[in-house]
N, CA and C atoms as an extended XYZ file, in Angstrom:
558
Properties=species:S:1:pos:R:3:atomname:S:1:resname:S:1:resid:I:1 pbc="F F F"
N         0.805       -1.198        0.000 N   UNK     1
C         0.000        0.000        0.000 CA  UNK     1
C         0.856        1.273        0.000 C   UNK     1
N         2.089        0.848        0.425 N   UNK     2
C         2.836        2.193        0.737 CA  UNK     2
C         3.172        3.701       -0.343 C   UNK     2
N         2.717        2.448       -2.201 N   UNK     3
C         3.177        3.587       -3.215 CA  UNK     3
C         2.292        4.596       -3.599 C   UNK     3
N         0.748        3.807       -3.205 N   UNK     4
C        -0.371        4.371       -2.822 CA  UNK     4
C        -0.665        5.225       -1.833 C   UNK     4
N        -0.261        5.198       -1.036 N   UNK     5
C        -0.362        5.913        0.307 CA  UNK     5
C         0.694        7.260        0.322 C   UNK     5
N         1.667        7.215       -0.624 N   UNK     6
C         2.986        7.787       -0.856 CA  UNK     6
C         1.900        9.223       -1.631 C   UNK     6
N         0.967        8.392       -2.794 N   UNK     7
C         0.424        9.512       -3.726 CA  UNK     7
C        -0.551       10.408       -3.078 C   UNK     7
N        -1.293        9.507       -2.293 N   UNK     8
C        -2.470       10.070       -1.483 CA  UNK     8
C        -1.712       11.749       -0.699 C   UNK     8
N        -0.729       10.839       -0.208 N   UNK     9
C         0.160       12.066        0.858 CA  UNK     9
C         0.224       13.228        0.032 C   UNK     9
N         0.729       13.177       -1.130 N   UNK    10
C         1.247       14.264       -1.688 CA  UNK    10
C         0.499       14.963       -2.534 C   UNK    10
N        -0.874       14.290       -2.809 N   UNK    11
C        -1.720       14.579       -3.377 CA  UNK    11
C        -2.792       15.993       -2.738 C   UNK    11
N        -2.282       15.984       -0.851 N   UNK    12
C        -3.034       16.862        0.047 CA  UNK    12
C        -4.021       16.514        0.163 C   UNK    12
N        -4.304       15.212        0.766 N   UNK    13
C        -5.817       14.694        1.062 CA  UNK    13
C        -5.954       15.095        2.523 C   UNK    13
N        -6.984       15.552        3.035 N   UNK    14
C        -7.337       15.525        4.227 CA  UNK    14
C        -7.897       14.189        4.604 C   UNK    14
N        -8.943       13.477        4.315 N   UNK    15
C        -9.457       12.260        4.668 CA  UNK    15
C        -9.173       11.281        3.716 C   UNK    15
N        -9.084        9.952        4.254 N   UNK    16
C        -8.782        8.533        3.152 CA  UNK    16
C       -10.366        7.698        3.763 C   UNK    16
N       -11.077        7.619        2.813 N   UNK    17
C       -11.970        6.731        3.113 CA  UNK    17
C       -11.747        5.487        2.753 C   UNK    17
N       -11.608        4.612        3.146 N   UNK    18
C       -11.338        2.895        2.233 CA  UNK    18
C       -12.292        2.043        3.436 C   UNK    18
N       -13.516        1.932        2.000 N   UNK    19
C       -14.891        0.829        2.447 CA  UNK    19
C       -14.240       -0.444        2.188 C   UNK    19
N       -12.995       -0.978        2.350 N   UNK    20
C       -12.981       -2.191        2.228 CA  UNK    20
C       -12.542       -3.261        3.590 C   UNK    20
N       -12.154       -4.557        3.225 N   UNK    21
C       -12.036       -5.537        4.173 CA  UNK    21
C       -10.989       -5.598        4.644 C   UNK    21
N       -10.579       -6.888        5.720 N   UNK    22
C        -9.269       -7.209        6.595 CA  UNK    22
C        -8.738       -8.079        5.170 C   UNK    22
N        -7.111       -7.829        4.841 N   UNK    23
C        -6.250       -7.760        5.424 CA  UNK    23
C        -5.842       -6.208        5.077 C   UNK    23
N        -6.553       -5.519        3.621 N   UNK    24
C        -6.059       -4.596        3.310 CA  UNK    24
C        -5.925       -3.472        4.026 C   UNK    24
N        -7.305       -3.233        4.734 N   UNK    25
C        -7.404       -2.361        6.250 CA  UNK    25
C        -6.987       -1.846        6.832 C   UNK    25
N        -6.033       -3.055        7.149 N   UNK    26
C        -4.957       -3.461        8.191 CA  UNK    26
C        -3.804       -2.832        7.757 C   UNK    26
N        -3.424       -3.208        6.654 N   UNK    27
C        -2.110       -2.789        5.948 CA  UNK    27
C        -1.967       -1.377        5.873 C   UNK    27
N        -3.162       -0.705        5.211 N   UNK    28
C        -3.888        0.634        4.801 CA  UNK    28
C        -2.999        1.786        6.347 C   UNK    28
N        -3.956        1.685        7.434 N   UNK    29
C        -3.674        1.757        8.122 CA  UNK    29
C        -2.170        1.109        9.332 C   UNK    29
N        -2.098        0.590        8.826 N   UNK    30
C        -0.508        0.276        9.304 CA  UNK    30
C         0.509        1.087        8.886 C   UNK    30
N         0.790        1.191        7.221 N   UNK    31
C         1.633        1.273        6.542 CA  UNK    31
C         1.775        3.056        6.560 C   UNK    31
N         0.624        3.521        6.766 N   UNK    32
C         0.146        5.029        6.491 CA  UNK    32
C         0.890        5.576        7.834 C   UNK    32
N         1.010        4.806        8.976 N   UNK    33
C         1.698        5.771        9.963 CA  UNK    33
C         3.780        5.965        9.434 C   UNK    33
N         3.724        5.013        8.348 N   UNK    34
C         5.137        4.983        7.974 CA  UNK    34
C         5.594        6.087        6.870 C   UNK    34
N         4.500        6.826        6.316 N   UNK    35
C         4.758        7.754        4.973 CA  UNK    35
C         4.537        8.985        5.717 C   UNK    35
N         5.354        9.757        4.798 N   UNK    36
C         5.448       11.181        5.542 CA  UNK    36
C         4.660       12.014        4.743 C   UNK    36
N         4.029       13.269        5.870 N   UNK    37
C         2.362       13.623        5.337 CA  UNK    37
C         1.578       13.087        5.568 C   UNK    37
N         1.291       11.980        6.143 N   UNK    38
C         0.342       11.417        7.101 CA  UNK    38
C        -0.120       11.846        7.927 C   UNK    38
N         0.725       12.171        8.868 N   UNK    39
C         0.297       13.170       10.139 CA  UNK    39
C        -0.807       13.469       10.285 C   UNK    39
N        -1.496       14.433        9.300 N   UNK    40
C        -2.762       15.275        9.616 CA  UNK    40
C        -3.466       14.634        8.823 C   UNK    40
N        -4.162       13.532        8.306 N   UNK    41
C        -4.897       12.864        7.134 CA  UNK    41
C        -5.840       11.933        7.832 C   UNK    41
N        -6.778       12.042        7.641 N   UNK    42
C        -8.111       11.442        8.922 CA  UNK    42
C        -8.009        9.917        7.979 C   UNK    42
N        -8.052        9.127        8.374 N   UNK    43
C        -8.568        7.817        8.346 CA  UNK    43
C        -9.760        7.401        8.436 C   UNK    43
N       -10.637        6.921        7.434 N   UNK    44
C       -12.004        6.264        7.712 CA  UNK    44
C       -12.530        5.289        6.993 C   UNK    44
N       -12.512        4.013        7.891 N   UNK    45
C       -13.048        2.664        6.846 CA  UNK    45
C       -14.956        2.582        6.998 C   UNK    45
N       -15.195        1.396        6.771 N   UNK    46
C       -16.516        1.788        6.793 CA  UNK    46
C       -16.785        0.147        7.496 C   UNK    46
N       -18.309       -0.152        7.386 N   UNK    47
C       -18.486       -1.308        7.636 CA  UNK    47
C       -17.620       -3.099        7.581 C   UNK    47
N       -17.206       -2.539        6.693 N   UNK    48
C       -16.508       -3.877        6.594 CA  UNK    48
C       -14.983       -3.722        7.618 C   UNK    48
N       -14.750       -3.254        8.319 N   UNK    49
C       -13.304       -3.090        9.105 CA  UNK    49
C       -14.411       -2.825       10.998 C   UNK    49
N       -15.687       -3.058       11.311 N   UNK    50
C       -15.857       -2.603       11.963 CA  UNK    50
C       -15.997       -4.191       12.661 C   UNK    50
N       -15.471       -4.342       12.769 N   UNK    51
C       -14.664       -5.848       13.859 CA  UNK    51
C       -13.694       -6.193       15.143 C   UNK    51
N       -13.979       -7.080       15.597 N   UNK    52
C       -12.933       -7.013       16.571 CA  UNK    52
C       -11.381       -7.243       16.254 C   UNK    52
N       -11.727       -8.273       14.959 N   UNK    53
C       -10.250       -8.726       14.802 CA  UNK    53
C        -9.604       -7.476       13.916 C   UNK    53
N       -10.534       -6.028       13.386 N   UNK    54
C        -9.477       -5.431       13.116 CA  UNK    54
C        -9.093       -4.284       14.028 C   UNK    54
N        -9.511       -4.069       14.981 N   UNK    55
C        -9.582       -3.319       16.225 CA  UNK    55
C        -7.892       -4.153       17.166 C   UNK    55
N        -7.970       -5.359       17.006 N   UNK    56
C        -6.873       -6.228       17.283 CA  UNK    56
C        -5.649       -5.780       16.828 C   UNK    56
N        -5.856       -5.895       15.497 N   UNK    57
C        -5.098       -5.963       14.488 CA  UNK    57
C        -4.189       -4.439       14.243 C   UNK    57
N        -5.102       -2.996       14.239 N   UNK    58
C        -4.548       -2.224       14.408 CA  UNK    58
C        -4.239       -1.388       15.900 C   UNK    58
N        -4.565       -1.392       16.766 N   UNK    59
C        -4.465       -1.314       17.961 CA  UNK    59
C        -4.398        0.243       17.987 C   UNK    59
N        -3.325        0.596       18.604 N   UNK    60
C        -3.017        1.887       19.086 CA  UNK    60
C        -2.956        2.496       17.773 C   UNK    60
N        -1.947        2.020       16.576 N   UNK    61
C        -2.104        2.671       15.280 CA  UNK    61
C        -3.037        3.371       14.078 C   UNK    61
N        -4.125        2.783       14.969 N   UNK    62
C        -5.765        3.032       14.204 CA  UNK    62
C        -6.283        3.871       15.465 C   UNK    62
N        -5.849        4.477       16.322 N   UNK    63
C        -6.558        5.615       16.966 CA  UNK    63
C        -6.609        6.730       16.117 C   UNK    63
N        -7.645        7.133       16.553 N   UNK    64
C        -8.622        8.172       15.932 CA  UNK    64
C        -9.181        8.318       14.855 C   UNK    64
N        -9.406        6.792       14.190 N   UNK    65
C        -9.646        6.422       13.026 CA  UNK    65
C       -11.242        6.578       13.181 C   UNK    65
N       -11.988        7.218       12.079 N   UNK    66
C       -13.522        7.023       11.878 CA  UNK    66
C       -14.031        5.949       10.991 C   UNK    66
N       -15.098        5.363       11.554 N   UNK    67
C       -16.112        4.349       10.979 CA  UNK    67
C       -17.213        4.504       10.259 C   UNK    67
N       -18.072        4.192        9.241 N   UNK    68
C       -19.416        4.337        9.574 CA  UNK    68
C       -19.551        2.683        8.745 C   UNK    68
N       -20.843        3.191        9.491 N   UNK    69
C       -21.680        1.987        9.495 CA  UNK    69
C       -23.373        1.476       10.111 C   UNK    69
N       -24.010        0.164       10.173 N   UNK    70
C       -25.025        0.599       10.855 CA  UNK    70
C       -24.947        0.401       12.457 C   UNK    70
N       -25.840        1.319       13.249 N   UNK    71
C       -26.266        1.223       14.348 CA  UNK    71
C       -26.343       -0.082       14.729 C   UNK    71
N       -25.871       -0.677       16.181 N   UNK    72
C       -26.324       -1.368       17.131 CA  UNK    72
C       -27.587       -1.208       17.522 C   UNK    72
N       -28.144       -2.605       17.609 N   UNK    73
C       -29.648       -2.472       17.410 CA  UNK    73
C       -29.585       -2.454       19.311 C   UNK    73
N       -31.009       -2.029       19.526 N   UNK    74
C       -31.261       -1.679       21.420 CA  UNK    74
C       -32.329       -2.594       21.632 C   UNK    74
N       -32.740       -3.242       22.536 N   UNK    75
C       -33.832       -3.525       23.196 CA  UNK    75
C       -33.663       -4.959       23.162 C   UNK    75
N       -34.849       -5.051       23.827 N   UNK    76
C       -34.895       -6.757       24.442 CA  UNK    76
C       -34.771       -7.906       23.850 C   UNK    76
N       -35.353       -7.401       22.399 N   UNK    77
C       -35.226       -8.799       21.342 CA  UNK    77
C       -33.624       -9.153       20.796 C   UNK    77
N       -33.422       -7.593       20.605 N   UNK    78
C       -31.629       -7.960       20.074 CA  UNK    78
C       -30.925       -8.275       21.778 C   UNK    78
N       -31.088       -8.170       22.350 N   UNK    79
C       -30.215       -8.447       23.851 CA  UNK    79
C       -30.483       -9.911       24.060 C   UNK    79
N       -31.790      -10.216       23.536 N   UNK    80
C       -31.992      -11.817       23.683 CA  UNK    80
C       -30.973      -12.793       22.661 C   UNK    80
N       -31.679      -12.400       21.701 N   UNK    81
C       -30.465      -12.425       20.430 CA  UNK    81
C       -29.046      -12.707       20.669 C   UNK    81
N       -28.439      -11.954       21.235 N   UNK    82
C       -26.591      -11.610       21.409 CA  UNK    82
C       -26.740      -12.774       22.487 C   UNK    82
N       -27.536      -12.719       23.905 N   UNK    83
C       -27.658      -13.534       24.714 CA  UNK    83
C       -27.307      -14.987       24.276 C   UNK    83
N       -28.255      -15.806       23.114 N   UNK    84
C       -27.990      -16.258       22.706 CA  UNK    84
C       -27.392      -17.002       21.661 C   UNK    84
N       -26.963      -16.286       20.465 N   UNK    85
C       -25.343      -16.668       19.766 CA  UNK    85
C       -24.046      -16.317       21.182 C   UNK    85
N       -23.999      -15.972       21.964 N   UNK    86
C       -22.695      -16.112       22.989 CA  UNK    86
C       -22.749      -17.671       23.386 C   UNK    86
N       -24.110      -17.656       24.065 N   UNK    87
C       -24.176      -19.175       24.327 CA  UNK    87
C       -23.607      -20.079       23.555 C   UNK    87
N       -24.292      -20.020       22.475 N   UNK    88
C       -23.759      -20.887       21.453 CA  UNK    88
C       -22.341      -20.779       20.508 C   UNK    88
N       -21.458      -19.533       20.526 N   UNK    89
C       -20.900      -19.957       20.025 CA  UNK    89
C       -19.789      -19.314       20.655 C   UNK    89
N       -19.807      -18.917       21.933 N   UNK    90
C       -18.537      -18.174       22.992 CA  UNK    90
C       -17.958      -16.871       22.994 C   UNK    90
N       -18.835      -16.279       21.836 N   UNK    91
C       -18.332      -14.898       21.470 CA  UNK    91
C       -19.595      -13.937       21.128 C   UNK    91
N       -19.654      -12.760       21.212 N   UNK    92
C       -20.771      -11.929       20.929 CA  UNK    92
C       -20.513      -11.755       19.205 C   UNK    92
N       -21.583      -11.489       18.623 N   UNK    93
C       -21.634      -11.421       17.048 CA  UNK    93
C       -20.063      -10.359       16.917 C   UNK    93
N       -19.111      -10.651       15.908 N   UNK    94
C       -17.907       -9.270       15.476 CA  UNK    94
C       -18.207       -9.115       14.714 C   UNK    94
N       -19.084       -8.794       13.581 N   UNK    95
C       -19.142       -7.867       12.538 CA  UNK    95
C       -20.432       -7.053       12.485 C   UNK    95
N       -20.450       -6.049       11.597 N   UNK    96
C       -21.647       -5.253       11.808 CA  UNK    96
C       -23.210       -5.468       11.464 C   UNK    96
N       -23.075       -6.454       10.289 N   UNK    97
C       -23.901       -6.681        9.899 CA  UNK    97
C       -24.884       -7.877       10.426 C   UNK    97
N       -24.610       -8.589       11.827 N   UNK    98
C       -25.432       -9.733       12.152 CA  UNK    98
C       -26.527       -9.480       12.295 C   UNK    98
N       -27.182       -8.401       12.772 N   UNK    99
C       -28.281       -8.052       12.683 CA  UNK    99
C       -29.436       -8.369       11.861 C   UNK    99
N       -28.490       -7.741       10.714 N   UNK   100
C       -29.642       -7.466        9.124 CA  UNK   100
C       -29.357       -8.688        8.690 C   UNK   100
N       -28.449       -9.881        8.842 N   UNK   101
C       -28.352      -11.071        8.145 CA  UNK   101
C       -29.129      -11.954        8.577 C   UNK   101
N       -29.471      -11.810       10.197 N   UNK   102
C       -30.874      -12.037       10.672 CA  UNK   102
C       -32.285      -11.877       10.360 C   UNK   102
N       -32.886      -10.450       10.344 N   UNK   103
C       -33.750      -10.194       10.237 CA  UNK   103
C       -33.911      -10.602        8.457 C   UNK   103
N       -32.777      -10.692        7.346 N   UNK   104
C       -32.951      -11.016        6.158 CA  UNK   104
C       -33.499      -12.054        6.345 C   UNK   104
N       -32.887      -13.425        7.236 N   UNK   105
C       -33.476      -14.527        7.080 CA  UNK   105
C       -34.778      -14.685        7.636 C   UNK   105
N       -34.890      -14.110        8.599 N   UNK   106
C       -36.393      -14.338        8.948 CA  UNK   106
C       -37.707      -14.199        8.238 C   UNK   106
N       -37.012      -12.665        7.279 N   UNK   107
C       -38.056      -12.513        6.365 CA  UNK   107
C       -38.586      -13.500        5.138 C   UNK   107
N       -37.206      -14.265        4.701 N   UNK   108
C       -37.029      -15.012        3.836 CA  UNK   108
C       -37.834      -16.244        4.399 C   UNK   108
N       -37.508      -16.673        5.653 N   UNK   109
C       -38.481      -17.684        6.298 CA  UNK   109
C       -40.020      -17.615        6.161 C   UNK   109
N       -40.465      -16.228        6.687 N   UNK   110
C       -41.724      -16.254        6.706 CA  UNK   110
C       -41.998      -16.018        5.220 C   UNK   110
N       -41.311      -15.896        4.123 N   UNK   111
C       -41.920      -15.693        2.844 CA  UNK   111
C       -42.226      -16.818        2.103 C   UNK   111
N       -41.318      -17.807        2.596 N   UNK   112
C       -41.466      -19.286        1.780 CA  UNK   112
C       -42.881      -19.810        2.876 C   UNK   112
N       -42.799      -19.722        3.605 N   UNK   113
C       -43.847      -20.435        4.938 CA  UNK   113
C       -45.174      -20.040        4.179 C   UNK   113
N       -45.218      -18.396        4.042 N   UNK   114
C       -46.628      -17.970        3.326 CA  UNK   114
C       -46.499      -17.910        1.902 C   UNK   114
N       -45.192      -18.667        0.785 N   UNK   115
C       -45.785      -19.005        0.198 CA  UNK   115
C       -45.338      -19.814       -1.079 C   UNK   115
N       -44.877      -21.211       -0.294 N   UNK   116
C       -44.623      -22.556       -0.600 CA  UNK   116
C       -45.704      -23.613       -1.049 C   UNK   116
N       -45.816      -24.138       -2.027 N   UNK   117
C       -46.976      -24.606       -2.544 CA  UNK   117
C       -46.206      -26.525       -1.647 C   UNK   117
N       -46.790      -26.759       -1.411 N   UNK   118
C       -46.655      -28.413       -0.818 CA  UNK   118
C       -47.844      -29.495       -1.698 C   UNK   118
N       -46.934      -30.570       -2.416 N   UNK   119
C       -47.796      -31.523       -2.917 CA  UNK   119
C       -48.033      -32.728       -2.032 C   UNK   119
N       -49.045      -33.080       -2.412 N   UNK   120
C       -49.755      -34.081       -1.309 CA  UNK   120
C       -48.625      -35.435       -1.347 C   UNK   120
N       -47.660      -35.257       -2.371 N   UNK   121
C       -46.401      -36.541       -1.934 CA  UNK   121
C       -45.431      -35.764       -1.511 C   UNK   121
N       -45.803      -34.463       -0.542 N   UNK   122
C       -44.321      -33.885        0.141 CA  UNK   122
C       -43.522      -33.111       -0.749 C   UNK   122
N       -43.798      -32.938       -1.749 N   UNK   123
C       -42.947      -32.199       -2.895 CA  UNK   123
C       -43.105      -30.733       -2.466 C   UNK   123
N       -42.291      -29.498       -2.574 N   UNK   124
C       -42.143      -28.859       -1.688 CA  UNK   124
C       -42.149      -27.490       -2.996 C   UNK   124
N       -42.423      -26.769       -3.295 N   UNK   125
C       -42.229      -26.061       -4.688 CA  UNK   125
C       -42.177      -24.022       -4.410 C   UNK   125
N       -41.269      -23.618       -4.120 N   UNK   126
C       -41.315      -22.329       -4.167 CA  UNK   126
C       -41.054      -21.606       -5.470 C   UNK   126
N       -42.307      -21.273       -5.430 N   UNK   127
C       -42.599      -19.836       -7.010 CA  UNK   127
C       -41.552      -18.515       -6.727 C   UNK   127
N       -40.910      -18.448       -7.560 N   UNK   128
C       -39.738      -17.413       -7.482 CA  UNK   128
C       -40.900      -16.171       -7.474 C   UNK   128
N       -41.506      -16.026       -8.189 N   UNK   129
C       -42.436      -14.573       -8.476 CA  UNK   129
C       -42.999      -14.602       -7.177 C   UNK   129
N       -43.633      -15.087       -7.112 N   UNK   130
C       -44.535      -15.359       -5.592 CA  UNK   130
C       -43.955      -15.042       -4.455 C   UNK   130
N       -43.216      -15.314       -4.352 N   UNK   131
C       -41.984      -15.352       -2.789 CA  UNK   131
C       -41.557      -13.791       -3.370 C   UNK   131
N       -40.814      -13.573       -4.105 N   UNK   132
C       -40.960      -11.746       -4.559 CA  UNK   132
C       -41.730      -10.794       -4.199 C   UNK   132
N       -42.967      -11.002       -4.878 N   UNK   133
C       -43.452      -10.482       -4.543 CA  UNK   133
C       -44.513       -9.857       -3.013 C   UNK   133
N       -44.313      -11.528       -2.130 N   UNK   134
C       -44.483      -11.050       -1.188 CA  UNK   134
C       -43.312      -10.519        0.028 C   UNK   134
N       -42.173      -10.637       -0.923 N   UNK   135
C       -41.060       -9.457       -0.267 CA  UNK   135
C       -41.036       -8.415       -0.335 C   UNK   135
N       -41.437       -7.959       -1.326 N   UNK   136
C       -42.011       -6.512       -2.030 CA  UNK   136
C       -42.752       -5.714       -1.287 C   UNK   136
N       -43.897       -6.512       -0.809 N   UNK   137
C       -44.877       -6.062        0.074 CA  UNK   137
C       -45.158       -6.210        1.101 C   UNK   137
N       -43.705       -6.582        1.793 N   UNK   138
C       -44.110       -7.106        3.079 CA  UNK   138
C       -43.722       -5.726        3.914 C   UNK   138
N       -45.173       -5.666        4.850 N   UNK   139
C       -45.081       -4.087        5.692 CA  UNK   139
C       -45.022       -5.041        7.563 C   UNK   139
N       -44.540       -3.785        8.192 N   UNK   140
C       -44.232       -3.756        9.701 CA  UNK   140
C       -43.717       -5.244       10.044 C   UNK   140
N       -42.737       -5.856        9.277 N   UNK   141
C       -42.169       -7.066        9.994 CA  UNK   141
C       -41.156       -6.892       11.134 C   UNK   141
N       -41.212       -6.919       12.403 N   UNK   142
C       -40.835       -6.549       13.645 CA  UNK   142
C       -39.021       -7.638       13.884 C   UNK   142
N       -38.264       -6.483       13.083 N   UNK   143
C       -36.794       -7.500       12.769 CA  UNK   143
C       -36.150       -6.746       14.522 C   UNK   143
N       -34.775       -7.368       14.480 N   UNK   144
C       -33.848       -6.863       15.351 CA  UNK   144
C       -33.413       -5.286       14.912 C   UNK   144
N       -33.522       -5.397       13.780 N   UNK   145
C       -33.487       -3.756       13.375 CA  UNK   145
C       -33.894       -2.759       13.241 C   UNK   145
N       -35.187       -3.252       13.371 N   UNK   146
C       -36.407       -2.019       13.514 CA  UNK   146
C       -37.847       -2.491       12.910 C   UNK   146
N       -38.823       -1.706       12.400 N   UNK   147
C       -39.649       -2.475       12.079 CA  UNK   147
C       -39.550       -1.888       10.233 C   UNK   147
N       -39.494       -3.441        9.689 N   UNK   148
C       -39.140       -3.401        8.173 CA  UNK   148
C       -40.213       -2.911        7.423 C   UNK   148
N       -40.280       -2.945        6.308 N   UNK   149
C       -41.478       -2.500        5.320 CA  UNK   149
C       -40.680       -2.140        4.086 C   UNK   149
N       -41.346       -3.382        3.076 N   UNK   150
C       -40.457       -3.693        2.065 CA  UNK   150
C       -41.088       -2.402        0.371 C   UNK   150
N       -40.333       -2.612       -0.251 N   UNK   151
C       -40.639       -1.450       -1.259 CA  UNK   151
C       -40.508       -2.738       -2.558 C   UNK   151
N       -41.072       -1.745       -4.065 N   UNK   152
C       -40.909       -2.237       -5.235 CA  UNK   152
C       -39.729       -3.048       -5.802 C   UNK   152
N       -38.894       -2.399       -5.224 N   UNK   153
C       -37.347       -2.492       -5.255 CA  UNK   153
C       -36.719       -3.802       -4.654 C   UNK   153
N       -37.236       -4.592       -3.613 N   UNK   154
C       -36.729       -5.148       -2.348 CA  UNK   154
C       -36.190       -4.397       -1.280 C   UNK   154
N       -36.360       -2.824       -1.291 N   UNK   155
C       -35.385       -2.366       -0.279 CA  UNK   155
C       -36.179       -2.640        1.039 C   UNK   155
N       -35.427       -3.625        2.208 N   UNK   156
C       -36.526       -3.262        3.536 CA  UNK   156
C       -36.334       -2.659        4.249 C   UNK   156
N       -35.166       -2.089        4.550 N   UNK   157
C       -34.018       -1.635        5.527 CA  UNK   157
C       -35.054       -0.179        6.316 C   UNK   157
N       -34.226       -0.280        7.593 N   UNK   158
C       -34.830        0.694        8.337 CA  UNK   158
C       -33.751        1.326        8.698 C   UNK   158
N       -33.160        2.090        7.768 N   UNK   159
C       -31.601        2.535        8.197 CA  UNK   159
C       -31.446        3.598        9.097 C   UNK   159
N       -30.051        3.286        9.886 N   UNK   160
C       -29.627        4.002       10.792 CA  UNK   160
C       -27.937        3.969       11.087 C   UNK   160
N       -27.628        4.883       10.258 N   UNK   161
C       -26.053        4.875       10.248 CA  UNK   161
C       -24.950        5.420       11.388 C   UNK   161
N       -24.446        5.146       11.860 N   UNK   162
C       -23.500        5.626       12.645 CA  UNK   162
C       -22.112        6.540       11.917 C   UNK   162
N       -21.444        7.257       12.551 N   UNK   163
C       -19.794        7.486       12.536 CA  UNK   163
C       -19.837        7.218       13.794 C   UNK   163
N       -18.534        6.385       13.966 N   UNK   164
C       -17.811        6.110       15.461 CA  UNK   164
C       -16.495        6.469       15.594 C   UNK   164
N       -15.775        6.531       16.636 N   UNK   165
C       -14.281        7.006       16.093 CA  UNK   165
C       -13.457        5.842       17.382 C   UNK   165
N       -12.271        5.345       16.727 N   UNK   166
C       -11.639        4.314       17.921 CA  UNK   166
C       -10.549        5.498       18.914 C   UNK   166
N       -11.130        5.670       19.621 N   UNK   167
C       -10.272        6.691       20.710 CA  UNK   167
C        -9.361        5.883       21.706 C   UNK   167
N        -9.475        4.389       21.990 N   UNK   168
C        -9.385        3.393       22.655 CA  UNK   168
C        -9.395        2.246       22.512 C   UNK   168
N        -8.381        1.824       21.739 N   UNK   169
C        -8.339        0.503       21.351 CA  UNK   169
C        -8.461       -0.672       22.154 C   UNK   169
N        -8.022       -0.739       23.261 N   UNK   170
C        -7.751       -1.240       24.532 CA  UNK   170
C        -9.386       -1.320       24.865 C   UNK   170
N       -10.234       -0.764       24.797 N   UNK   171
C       -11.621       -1.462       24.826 CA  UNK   171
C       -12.534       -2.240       23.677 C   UNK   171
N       -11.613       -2.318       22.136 N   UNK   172
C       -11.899       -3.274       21.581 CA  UNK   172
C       -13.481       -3.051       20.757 C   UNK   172
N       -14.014       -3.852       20.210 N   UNK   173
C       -15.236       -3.401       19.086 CA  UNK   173
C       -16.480       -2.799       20.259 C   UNK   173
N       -16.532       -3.407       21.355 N   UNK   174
C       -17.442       -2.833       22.276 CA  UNK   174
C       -17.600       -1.462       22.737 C   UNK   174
N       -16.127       -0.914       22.386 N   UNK   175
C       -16.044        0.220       22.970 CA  UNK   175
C       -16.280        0.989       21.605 C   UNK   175
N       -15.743        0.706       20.652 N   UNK   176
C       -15.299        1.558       19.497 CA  UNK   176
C       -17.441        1.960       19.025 C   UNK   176
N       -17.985        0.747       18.931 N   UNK   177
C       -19.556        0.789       18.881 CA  UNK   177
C       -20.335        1.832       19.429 C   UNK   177
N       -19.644        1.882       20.675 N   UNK   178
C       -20.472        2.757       21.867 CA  UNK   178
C       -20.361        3.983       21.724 C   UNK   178
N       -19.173        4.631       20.716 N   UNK   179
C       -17.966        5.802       20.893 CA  UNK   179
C       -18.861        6.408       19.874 C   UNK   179
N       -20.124        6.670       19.627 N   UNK   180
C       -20.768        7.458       18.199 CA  UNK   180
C       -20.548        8.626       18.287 C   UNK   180
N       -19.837        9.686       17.702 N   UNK   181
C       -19.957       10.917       17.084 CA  UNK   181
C       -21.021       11.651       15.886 C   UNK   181
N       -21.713       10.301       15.297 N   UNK   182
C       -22.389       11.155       14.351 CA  UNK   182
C       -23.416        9.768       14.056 C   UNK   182
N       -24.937       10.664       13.956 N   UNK   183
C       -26.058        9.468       13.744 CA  UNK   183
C       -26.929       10.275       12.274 C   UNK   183
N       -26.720        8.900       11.490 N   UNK   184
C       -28.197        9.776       10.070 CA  UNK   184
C       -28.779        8.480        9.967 C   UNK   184
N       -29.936        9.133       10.444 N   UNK   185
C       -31.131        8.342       10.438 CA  UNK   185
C       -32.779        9.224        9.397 C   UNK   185
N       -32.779        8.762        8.124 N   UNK   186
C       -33.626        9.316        7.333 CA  UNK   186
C       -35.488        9.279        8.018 C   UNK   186
């Protein structure tokens, strides 16, 4: 990254946004405290770096780095939720998106449920149009994320974006989550 990071410098960027994944992230931010002109150049990845293992990974070197991404969902159903994937699998969800990969499936569940044709020898037959379209139209489904309501499009999302900033690495994705500086919520 460094010949990249070399141009950025000299180029007079104030901010580097890079929406991408671990390992490059990592490097991104690693390599950038080594080029000169760095100094004053804000750092900001987006969802995909908002993890523990890259909070690990860059530690002290990724302070004061900004995030965005979506909101941590609140209340009893997502607390039940986290409650149980720890159980099961020893760790609280690390990436941002467990939420919505949830509430995707659920929707997807209840869409085949209401509308799976079953033949009387067990044959099991989901209509692609059918199942569409009642994704399309599916209003107030009560996800971990809020309450959905689907459009023409498939969009269901009930968005709510964060900026966070890691001031404290040493408290790790829990902390960095909690640390919001900036909320857009349409």
């Amino acid at each position: 990254m460094r010949p990249v990071l070399t141009s950025v410098a000299a180029a007079g960027a104030e901010l580097v946004f890079f929406p991408i994944f671990q390992p490059e992230g990592d490097f991104i931010v690693l390599q950038s405290k080594e080029i000169e002109g760095f100094e004053n150049i804000h750092l900001m990845g987006a969802d995909g770096l908002l993890s523990d293992t890259f909070v690990e990974s860059v530690g002290e070197q990724g302070k004061g780095m900004y995030f965005s991404g979506p909101a941590s969902p609140e209340g009893p159903a997502y607390d039940e939720f986290v409650r149980k994937y720890e159980e099961k699998y020893g760790e609280k969800p690390i990436q941002a998106f467990h939420a919505h990969a949830y509430d995707a499936a659920n929707m997807l569940f209840k869409a085949i449920e209401e509308t799976a044709v079953v033949q009387d020898d067990g044959t099991v037959y989901i209509l692609r149009q059918k199942l569409r379209d009642y994704l399309y139209n599916l209003k107030d489904f009560q996800g971990l994320t809020g309450t959905l309501n689907c459009n023409e499009f498939g969009d269901c999302a009930d968005p709510k974006i964060t900026v966070v900033s890691l001031d404290d690495p040493a408290a790790g994705i829990e902390g960095l989550r909690k640390n919001v500086v900036f909320v857009y919520e349409p």
